[in-house]
PyMOL commands that place a pseudoatom at each C-alpha (Angstrom):
pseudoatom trace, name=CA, resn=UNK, resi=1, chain=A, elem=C, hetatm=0, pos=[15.201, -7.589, -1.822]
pseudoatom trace, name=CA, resn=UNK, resi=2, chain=A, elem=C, hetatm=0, pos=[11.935, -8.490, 0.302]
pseudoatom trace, name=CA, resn=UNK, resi=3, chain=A, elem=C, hetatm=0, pos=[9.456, -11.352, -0.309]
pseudoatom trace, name=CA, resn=UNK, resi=4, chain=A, elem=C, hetatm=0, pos=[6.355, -12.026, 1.779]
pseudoatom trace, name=CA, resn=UNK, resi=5, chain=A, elem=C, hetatm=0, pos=[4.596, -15.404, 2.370]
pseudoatom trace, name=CA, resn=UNK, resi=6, chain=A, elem=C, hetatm=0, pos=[1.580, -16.075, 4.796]
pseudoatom trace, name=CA, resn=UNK, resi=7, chain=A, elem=C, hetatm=0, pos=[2.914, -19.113, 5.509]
pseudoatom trace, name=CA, resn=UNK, resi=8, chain=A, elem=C, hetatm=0, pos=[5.580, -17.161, 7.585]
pseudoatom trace, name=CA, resn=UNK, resi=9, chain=A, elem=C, hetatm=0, pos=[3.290, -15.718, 9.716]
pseudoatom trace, name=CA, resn=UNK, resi=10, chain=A, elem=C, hetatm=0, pos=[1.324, -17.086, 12.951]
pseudoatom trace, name=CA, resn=UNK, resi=11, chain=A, elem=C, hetatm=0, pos=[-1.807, -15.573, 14.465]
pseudoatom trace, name=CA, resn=UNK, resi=12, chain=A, elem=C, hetatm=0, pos=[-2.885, -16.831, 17.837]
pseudoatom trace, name=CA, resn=UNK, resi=13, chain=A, elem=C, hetatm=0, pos=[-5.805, -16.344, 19.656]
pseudoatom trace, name=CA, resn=UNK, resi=14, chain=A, elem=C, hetatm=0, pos=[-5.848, -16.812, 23.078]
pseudoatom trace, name=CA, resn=UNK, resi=15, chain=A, elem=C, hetatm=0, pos=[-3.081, -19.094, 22.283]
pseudoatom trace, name=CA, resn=UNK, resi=16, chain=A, elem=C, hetatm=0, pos=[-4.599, -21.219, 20.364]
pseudoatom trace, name=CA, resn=UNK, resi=17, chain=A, elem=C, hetatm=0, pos=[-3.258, -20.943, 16.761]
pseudoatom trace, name=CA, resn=UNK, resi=18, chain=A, elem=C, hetatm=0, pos=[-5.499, -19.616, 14.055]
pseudoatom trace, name=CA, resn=UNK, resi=19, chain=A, elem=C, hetatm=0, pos=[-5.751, -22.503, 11.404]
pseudoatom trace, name=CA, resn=UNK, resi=20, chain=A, elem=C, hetatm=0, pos=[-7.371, -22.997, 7.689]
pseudoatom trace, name=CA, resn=UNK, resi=21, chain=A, elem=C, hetatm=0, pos=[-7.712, -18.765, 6.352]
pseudoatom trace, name=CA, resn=UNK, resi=22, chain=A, elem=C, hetatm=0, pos=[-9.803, -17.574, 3.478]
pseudoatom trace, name=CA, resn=UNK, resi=23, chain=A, elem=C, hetatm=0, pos=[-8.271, -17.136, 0.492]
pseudoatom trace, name=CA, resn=UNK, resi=24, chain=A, elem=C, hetatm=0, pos=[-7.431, -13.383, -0.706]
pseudoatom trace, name=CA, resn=UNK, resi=25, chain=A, elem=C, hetatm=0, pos=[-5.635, -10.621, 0.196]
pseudoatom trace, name=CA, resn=UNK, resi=26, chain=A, elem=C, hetatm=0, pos=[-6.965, -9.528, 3.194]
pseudoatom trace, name=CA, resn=UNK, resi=27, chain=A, elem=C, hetatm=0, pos=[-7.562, -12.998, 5.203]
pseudoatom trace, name=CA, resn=UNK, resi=28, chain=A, elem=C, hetatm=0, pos=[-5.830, -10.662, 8.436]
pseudoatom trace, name=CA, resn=UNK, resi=29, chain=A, elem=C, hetatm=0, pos=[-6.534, -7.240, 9.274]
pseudoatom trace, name=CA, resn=UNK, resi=30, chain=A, elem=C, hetatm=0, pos=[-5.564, -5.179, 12.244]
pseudoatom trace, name=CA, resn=UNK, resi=31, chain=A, elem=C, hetatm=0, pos=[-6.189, -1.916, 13.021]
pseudoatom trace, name=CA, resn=UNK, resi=32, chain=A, elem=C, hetatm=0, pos=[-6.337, 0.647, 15.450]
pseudoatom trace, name=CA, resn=UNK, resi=33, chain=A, elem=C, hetatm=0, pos=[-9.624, 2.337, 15.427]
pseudoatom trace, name=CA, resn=UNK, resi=34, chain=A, elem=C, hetatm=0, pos=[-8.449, 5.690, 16.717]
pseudoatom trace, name=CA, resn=UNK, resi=35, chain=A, elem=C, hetatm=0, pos=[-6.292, 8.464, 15.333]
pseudoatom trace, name=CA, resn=UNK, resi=36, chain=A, elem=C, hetatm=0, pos=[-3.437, 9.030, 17.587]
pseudoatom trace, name=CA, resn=UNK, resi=37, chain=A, elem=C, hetatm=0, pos=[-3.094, 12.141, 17.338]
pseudoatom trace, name=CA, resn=UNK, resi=38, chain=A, elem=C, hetatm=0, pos=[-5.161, 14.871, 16.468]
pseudoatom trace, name=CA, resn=UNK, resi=39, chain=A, elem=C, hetatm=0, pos=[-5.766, 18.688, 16.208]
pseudoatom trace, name=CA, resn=UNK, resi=40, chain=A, elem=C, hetatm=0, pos=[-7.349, 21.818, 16.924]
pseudoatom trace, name=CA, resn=UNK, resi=41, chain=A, elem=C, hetatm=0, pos=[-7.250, 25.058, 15.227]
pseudoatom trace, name=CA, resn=UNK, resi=42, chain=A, elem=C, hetatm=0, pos=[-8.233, 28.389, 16.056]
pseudoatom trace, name=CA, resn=UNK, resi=43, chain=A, elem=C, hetatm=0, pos=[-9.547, 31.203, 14.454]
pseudoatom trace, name=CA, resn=UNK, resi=44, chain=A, elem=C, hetatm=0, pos=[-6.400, 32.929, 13.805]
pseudoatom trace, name=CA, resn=UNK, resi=45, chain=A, elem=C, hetatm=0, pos=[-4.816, 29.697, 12.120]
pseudoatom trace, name=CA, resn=UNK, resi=46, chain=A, elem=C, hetatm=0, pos=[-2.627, 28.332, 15.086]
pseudoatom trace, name=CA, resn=UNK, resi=47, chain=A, elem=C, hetatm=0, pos=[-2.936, 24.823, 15.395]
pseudoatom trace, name=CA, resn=UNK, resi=48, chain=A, elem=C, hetatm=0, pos=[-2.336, 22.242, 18.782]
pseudoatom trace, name=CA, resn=UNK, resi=49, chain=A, elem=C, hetatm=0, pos=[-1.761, 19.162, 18.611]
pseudoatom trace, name=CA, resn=UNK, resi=50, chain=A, elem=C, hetatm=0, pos=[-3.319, 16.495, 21.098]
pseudoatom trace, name=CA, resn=UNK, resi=51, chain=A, elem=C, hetatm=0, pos=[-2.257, 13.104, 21.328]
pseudoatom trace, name=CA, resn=UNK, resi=52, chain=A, elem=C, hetatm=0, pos=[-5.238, 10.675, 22.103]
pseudoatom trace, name=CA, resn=UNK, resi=53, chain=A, elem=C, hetatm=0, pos=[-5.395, 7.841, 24.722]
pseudoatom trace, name=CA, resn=UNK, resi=54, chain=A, elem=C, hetatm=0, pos=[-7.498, 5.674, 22.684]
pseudoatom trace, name=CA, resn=UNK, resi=55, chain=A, elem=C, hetatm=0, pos=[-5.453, 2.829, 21.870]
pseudoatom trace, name=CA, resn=UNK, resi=56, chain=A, elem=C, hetatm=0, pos=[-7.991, 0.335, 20.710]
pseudoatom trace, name=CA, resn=UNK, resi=57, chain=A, elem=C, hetatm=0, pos=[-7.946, -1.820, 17.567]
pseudoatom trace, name=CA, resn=UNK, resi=58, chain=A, elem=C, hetatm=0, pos=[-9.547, -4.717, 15.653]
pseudoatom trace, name=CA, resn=UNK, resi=59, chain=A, elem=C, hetatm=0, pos=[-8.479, -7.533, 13.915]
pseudoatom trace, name=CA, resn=UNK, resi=60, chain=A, elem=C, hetatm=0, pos=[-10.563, -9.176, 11.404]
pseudoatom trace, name=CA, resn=UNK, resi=61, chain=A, elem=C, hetatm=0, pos=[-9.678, -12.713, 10.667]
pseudoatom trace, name=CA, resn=UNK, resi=62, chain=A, elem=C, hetatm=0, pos=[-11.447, -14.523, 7.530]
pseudoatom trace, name=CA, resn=UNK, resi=63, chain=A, elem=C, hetatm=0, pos=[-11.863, -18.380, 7.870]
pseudoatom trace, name=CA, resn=UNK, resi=64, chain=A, elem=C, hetatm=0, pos=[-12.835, -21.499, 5.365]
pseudoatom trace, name=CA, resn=UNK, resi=65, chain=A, elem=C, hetatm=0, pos=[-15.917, -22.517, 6.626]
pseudoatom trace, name=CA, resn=UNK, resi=66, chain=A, elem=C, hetatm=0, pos=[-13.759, -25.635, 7.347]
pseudoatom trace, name=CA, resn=UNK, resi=67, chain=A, elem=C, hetatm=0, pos=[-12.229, -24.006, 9.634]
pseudoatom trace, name=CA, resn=UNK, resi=68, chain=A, elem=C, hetatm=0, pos=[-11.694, -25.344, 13.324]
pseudoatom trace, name=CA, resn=UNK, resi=69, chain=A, elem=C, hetatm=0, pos=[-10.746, -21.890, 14.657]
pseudoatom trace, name=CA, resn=UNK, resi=70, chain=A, elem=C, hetatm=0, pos=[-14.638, -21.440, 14.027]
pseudoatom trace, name=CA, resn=UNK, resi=71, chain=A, elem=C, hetatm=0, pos=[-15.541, -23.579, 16.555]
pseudoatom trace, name=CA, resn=UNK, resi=72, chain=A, elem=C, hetatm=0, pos=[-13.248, -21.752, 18.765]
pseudoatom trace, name=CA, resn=UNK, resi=73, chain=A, elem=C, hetatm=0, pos=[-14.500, -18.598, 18.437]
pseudoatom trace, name=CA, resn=UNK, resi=74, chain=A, elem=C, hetatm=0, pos=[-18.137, -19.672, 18.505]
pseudoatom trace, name=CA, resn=UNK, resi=75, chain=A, elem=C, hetatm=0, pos=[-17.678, -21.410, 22.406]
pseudoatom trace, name=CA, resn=UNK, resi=76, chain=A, elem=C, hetatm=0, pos=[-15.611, -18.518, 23.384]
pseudoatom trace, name=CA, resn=UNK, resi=77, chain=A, elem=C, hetatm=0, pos=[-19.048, -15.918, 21.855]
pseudoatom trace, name=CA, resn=UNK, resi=78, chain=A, elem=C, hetatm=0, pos=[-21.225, -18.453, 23.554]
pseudoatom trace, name=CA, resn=UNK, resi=79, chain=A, elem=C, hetatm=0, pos=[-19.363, -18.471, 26.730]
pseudoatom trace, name=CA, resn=UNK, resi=80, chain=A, elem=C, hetatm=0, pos=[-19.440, -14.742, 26.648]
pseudoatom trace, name=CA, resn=UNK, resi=81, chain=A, elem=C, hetatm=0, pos=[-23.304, -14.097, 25.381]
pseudoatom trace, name=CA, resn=UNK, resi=82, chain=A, elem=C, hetatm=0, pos=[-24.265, -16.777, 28.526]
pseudoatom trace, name=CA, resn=UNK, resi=83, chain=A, elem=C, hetatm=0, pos=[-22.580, -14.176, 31.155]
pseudoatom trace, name=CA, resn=UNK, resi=84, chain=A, elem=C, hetatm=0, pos=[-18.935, -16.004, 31.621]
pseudoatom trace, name=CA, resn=UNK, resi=85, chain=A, elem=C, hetatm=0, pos=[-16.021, -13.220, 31.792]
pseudoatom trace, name=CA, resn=UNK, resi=86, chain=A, elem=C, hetatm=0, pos=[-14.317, -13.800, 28.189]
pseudoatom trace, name=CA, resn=UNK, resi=87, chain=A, elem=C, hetatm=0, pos=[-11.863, -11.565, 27.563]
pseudoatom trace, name=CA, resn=UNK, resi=88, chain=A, elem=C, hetatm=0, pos=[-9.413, -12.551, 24.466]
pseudoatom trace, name=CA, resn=UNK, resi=89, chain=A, elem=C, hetatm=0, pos=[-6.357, -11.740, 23.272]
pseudoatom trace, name=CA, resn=UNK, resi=90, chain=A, elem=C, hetatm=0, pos=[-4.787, -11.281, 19.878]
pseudoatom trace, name=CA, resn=UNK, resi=91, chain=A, elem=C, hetatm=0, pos=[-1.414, -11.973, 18.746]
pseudoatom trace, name=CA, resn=UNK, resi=92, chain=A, elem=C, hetatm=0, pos=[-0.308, -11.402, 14.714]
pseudoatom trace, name=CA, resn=UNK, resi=93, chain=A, elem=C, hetatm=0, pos=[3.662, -12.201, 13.571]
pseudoatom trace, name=CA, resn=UNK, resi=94, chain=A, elem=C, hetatm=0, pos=[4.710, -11.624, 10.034]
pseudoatom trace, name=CA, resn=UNK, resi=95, chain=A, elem=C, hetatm=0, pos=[8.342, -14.103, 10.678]
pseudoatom trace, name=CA, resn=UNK, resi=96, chain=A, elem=C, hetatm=0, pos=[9.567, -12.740, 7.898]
pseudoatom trace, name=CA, resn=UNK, resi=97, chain=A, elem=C, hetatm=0, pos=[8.835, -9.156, 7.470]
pseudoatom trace, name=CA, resn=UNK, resi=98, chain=A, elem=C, hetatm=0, pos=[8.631, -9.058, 11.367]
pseudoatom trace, name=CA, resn=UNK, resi=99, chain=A, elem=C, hetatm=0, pos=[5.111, -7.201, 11.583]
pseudoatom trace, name=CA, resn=UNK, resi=100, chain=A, elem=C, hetatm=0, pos=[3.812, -7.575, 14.977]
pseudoatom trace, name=CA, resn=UNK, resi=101, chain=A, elem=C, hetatm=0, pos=[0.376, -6.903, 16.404]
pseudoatom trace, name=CA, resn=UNK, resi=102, chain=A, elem=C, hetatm=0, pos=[-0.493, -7.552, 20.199]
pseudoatom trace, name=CA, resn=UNK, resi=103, chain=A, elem=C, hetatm=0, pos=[-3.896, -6.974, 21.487]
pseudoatom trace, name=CA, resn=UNK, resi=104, chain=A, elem=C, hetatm=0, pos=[-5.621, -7.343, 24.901]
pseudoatom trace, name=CA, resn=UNK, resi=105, chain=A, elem=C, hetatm=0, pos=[-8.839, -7.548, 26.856]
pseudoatom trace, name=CA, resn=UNK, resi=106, chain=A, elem=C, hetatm=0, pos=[-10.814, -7.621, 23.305]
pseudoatom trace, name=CA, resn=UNK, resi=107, chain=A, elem=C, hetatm=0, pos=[-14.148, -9.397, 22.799]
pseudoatom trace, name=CA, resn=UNK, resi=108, chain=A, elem=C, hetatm=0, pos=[-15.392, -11.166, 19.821]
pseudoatom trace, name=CA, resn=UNK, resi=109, chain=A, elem=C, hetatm=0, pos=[-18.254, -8.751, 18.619]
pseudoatom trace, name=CA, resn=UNK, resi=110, chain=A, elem=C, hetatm=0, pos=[-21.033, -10.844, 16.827]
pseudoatom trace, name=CA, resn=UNK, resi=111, chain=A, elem=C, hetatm=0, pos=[-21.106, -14.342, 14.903]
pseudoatom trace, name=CA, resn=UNK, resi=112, chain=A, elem=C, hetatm=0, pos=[-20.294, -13.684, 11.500]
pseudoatom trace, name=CA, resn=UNK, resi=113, chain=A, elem=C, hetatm=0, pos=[-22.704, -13.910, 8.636]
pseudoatom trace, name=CA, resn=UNK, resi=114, chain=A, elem=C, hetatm=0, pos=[-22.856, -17.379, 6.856]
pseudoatom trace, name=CA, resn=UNK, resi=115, chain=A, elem=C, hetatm=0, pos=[-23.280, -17.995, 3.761]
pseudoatom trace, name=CA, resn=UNK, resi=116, chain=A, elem=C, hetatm=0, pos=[-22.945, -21.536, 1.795]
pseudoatom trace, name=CA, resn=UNK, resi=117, chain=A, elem=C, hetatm=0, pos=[-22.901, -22.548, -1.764]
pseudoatom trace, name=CA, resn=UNK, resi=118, chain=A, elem=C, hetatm=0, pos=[-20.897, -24.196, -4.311]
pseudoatom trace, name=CA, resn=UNK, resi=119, chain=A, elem=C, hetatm=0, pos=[-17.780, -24.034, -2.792]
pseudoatom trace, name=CA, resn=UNK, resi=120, chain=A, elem=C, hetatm=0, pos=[-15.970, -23.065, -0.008]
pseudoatom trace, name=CA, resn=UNK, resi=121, chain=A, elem=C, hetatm=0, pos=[-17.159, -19.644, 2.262]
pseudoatom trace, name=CA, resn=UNK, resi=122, chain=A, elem=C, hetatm=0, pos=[-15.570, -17.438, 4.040]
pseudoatom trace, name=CA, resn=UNK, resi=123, chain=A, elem=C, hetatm=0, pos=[-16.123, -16.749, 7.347]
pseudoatom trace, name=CA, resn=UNK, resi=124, chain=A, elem=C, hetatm=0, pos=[-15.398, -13.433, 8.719]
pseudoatom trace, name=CA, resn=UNK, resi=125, chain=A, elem=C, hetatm=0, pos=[-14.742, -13.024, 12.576]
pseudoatom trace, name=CA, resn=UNK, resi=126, chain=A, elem=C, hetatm=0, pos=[-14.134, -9.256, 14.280]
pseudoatom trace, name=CA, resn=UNK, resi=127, chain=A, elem=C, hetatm=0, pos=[-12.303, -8.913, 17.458]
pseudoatom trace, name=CA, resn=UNK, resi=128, chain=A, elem=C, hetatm=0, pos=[-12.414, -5.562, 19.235]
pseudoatom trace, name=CA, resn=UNK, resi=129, chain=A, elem=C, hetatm=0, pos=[-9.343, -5.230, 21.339]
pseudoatom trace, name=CA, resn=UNK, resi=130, chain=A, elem=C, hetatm=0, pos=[-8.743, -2.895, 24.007]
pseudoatom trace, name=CA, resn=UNK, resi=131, chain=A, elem=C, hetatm=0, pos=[-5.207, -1.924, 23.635]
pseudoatom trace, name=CA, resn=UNK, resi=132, chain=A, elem=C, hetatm=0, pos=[-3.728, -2.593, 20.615]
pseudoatom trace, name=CA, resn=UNK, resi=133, chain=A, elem=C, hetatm=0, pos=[-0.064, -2.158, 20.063]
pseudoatom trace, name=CA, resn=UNK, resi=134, chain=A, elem=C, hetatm=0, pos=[1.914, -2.285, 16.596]
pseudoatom trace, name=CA, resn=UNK, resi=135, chain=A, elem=C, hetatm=0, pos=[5.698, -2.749, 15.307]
pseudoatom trace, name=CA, resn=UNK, resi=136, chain=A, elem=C, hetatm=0, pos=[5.491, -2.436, 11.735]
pseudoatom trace, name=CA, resn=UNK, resi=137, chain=A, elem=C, hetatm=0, pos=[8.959, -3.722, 9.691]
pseudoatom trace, name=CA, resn=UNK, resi=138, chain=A, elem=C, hetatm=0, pos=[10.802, -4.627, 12.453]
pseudoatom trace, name=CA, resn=UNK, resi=139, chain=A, elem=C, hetatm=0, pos=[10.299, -1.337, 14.702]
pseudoatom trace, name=CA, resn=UNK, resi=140, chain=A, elem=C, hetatm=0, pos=[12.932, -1.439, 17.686]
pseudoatom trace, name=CA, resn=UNK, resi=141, chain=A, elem=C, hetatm=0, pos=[10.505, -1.246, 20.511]
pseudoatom trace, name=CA, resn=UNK, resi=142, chain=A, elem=C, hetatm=0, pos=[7.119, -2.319, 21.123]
for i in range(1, 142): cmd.bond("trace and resi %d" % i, "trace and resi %d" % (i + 1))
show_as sticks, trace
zoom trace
């Protein structure tokens, strides 16, 4: 038998740990935002197959407004929308169900939308990552 808890897992950007997550079932996403492979048929019915080189991804990660991996991210945007050379890097480890997600040379895309009320919001942050590589389960090789 399996069991899952996100308090087994660590998410570091730029090595800095991300701290304080939303509540709900999808507080982390990654992705890659490419097929990997794809495929062509012709008119008779024979099919190819091509395997892409696009290897990019995302990972979302949704905050508490409370959150001090906000400020983070907003000097690292700020730095970035004021000309410095930001690149950051992702890094996603389920301890227990050893999921891994490495990403590298991302940016952060925009400042998420904010929205306050009566209790605590979420704050959702996208990173686009150039290369973004994925053992799922406890694959042997990364």
């Amino acid at each position: 038998m399996k069991q899952f808890s996100f308090a087994n897992t660590i998410c570091l950007i730029d090595g800095v740990e991300v701290v304080e997550w939303a509540a709900g079932e999808d507080a982390f996403n990654m992705r890659r935002r490419a097929e990997s492979f794809l495929d062509v048929v012709g008119v008779n019915g024979d099919m190819a197959v091509y395997q892409t080189s696009d290897q990019t991804g995302e990972f979302e990660v949704k905050l508490m407004q409370t959150s001090t991996t906000n400020e983070y991210l907003t000097s690292r945007l700020v730095a970035a929308e004021n000309g410095a050379f930001v690149p950051v890097s992702v890094m996603f480890k389920d301890l227990g169900g050893n999921d891994l997600g490495v990403g590298t040379n991302g940016y952060i895309q925009k400042f998420p939308e904010v929205q306050r009320g009566a209790g605590i919001a979420t704050q959702p942050w996208l990173i686009v990552i150039e290369r973004l590589d994925m053992l799922l389960n406890g694959a042997d090789t990364l």
